[in-house]
N, C-alpha and C positions, 0 to 999 in steps of 0.2 A: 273637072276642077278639083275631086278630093278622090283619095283613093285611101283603101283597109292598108294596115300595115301589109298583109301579105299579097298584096297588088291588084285587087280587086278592086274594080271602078267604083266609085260610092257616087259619085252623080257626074253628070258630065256639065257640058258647057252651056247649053239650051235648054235644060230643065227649070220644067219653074221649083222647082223645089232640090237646095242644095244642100247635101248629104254633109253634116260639120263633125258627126260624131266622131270620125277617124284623129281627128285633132283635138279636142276635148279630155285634156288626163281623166278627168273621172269617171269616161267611159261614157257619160250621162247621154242619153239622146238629144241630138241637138242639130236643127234645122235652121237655111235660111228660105223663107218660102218670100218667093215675090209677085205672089197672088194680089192686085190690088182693086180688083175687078169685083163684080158679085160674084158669091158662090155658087157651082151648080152653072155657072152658064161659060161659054167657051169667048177668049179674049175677039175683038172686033181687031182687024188690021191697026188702026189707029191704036192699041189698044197693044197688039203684037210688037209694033214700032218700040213703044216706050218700053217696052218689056228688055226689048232688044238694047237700049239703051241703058239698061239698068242695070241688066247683065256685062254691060261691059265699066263701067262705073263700078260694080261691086269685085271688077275679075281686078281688075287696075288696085281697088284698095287692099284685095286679101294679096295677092301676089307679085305685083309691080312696083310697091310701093318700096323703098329703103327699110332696110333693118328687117328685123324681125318678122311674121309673121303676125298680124293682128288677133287678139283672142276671140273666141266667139260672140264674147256680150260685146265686146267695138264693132263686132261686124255689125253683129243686130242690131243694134243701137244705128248704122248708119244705116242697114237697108230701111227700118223704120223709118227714117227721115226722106230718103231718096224712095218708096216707097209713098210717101202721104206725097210728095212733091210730083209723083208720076200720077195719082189719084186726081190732084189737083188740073195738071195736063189733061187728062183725059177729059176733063169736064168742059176745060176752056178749050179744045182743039189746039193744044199748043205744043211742042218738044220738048223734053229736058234743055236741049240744046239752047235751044230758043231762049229758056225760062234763063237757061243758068249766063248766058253770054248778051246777056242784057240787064242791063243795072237798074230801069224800069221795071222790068217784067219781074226781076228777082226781088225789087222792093215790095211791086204787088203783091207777092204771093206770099213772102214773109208776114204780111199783113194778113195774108186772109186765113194763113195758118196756124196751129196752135203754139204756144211760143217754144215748149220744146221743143218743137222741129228747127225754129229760127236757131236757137243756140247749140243744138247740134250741127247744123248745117257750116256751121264758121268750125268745128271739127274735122269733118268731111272735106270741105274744102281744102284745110289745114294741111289731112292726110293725103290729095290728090297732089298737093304741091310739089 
């Protein structure tokens, strides 16, 4: 998903953690990790699923989307939110899917989440349109 200028892979597709610094002018390190799990312990299947989800949710925003490339703080800013939203999933035993293509389950969890995530998430959405 990101490569050095001189064509060197910087992270692939399945990494939890995506290499942004190749894009980034100031050079500055900059990662999107989509760890949401405890640390130290290895993701459960349930766990792998939404990961697998998340990664495609964030491959969709950085490079599917119309226009331009989005800059690192929009990415992060949205895997934060799709992130706390896969956190939430893993507690309830539920999908992304599930959560986002149900207009109950979407309200549920806007409620049980911090409201930056609610008003990010109407971004995100925005951006997948």
């Amino acid at each position: 998903v990101s490569r050095y200028a001189d064509g060197r892979i910087a992270s692939r597709y399945g990494d939890i953690l995506w290499e942004w610094t190749p894009y980034v002018p100031s050079g500055k390190r900059s990662a999107l990790n989509f760890q949401f799990w405890p640390k130290g312990s290895q993701p459960t299947p349930a766990q792998q699923a939404l990961l697998a989800e998340m990664h495609w949710l964030m491959y969709l925003l950085a490079w599917k989307r119309p226009g331009s490339v989005s800059s690192y703080q929009t990415l992060l800013h949205h895997l934060k939110t799709i992130r706390a939203f896969a956190a939430y999933c893993a507690s309830e035993g539920l999908s992304l899917r599930e959560v986002f293509t149900s207009h109950e389950r979407l309200i549920e969890v806007v409620n049980e989440l911090p409201a930056v995530h609610a008003k990010q998430l109407s971004g995100t959405f925005g951006a997948l349109a």
